[in-house]
C-alpha positions in Angstrom: 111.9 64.3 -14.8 115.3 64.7 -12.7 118.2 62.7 -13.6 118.4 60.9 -10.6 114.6 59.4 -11.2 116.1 57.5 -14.5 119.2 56.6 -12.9 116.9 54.9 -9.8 114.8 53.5 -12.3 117.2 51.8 -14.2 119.3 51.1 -11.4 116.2 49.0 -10.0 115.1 47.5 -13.5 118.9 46.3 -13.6 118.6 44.8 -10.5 115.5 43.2 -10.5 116.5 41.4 -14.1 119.5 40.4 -12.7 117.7 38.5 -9.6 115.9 37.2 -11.9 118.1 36.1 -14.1 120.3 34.2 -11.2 117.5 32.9 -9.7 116.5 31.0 -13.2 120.0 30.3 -13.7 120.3 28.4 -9.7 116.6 26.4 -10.7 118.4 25.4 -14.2 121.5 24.4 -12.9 119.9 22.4 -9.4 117.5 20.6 -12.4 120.6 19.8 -14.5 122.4 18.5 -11.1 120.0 16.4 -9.7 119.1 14.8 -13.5 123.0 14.0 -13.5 122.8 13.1 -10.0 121.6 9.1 -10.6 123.6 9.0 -13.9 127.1 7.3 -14.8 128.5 9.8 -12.3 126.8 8.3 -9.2 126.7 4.6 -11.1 129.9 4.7 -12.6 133.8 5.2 -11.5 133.2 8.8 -10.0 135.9 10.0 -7.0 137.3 7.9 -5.2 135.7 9.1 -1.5 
């Protein structure tokens, strides 16, 4: 196989872990944020807006 097959190969594999990666990273952190959401934050003496 050429060089330039591997390199595309793991360029993609990179790529497509790192998409993945984010997007369970954004889910996670939106399911933290809206568990805080209606906690002490919200409740409690948050800014003063």
């Amino acid at each position: 196989m050429d060089v330039g097959l591997w390199v595309a190969a793991i360029a993609t594999g990179h790529v497509l872990v790192t998409i993945i990666a984010l997007a369970l990273r954004d889910i996670g952190s939106r399911g933290r944020r809206d568990d805080d959401a209606p906690g002490p934050e919200s409740s409690g003496g948050g800014g003063g807006g």
